[in-house]
C-alpha positions in Angstrom: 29.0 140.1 125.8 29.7 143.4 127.5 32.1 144.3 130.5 34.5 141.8 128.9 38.0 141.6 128.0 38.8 139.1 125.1 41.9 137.0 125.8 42.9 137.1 122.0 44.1 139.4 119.0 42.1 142.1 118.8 41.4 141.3 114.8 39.7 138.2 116.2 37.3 140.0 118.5 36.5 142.8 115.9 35.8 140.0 113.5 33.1 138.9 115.7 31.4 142.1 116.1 28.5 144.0 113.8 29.3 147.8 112.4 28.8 150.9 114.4 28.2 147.8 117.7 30.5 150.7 120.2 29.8 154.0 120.9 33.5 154.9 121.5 37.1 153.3 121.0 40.3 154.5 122.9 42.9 153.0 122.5 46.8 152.9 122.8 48.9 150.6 120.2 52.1 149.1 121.1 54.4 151.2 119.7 56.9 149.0 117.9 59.8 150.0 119.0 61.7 146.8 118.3 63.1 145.9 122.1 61.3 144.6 124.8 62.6 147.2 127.3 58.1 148.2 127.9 57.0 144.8 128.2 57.7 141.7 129.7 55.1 139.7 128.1 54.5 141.1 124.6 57.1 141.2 121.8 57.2 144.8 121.0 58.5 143.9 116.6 55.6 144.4 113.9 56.9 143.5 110.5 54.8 145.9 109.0 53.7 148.6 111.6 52.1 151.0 109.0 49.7 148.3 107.5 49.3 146.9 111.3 47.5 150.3 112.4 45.9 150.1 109.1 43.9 147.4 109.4 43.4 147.6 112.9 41.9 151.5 111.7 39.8 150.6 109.3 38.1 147.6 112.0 37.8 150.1 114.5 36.1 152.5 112.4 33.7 150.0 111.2 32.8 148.9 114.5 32.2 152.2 116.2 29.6 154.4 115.9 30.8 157.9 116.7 34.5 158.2 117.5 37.7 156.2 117.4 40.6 157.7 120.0 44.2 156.4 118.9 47.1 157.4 121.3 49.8 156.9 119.3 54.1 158.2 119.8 56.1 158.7 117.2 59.5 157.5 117.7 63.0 157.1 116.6 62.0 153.4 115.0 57.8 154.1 114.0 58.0 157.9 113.1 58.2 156.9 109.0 55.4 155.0 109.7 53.2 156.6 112.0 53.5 159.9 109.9 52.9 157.5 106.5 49.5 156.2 108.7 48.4 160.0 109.7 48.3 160.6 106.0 46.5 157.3 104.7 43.8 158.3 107.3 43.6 162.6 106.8 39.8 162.6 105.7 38.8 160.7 108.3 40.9 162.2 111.2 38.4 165.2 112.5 41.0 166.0 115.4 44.4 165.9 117.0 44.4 166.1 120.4 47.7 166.9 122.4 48.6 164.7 125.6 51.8 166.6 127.3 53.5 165.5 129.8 54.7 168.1 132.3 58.1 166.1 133.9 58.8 163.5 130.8 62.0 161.1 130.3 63.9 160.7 129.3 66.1 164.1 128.8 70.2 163.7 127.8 71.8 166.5 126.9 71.3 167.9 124.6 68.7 165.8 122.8 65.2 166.4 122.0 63.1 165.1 124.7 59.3 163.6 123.6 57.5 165.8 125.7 54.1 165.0 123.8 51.8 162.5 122.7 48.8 162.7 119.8 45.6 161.2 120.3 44.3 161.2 116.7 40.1 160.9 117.0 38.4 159.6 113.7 35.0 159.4 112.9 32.3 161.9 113.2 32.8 165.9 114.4 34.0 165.4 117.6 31.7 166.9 120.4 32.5 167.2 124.1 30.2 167.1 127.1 31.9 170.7 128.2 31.1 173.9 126.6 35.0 174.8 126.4 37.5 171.9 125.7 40.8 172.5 124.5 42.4 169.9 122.2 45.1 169.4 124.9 45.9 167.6 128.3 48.6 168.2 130.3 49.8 165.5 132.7 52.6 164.4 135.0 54.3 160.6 133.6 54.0 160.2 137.4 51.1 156.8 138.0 50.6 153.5 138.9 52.8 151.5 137.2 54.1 147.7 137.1 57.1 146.6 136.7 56.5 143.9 134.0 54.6 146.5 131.9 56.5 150.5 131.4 53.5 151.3 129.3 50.0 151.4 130.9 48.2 154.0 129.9 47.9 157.5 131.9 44.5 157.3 134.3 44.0 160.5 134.4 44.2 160.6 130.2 41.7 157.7 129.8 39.6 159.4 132.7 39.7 163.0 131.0 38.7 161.2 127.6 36.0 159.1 129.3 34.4 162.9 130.7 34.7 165.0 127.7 33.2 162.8 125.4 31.6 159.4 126.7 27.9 159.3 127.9 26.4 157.3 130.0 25.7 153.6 129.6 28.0 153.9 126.4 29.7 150.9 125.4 33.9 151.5 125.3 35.8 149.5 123.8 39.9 149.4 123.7 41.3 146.7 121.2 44.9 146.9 123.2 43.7 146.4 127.0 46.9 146.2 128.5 45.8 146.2 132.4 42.8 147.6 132.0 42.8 151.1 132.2 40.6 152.2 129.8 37.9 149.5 130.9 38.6 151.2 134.5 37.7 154.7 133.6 35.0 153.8 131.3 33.5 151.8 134.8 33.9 155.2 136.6 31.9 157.3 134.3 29.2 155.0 134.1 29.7 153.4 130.9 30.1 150.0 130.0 33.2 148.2 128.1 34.9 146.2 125.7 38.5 145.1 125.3 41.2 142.6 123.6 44.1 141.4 124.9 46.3 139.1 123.3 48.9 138.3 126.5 47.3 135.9 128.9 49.5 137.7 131.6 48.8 141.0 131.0 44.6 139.9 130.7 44.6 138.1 134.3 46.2 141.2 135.8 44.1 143.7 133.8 41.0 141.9 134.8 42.0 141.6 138.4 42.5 145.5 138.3 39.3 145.6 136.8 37.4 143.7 139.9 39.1 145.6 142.2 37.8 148.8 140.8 34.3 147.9 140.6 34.5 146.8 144.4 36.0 150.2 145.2 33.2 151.9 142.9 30.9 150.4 144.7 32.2 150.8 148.6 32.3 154.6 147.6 28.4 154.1 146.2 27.2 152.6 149.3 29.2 155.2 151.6 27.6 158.0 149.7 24.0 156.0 150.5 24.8 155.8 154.1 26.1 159.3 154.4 22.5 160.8 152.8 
């Protein structure tokens, strides 16, 4: 059923679903880092993070036609495994894109601040829609944000993705919805989408973000009629 988000494990919804039945998957993980100071309604504690991405990889891969998008941070309690899961999957990553953020937190002394994030892109050679894309975005940490959940994904990074290399009437689907972003963007660029959540909270609010984009889409689509 399309332009829906799946109030469930994401495992459960891909289970469901025939190979190569998306165009596209972007995504963002949970990053497991073992305290709930991102979420107030998920548990952020994977037992066994690397084999967690794993499977979740090889379901996204079998369900998607051309390309898989994984935003993924290493840090101080997932960099063993996130580097471990990069090389499990090297012949089927065909790029690393960059995500930088221009102002990112947080910086003590004199500590090495995370200024970046990978978005590692599987599947087929990647091709954009612009004749000169650079495997790198640069974007304020600056956004929306809520306070019961630190780590919605960047608009303007699901947005940029959704341009480069989505088409239209695509169907996009993101196996961690959070609040909705990447079914947002995808609404915006004229594709259609597909997501999993498994918090009940964070689904209601995500698909409540969701409705309120389409009705904005389409004030700004009448407007634009009236205007011509």
């Amino acid at each position: 059923m399309l332009n829906t988000i799946f109030n469930e494990d994401c495992m459960l919804t891909m289970a469901r679903m025939e190979d190569k039945s998306v165009d596209i998957t972007f995504t963002s993980p949970p990053y497991n880092r073992k305290r709930n100071d991102k979420y107030e309604h998920y548990e952020d504690t994977i037992d066994d993070f690397y084999e967690f991405l794993c499977l979740t990889t090889r379901e996204m891969l079998r369900v998607t036609k051309r390309n898989v998008f994984v935003n993924i941070q290493k840090n101080y309690y997932n960099k063993e495994e996130v580097f471990r899961y990069i090389g499990e999957f090297s012949k089927e990553i065909c790029e690393i894109i960059i995500w930088e953020k221009s102002n990112p937190l947080p910086a003590s002394g004199s500590s090495i601040t995370n200024a970046w994030e990978f978005v590692l892109v599987f599947g087929e050679p990647l091709k954009s829609n612009s004749t000169y894309t650079k495997n790198h975005i640069l974007t304020s940490v600056n956004q929306e944000t809520n306070a019961i959940h630190k780590a919605m994904m960047n608009i303007q990074v699901s947005d940029w993705f959704m341009e480069m290399f989505a088409h239209e009437g695509d169907i996009v689907y993101d196996p961690f919805s959070g609040f909705g972003t990447t079914a947002v963007s995808a609404l915006k660029f004229d594709c259609n989408y597909l997501g999993s959540e498994i918090s009940t909270e964070y689904w209601e609010l995500g698909n409540n973000r969701i409705q309120e984009s389409l009705e904005s889409i389409s004030g700004d689509k009448l407007d634009s009629f009236i205007e011509w």
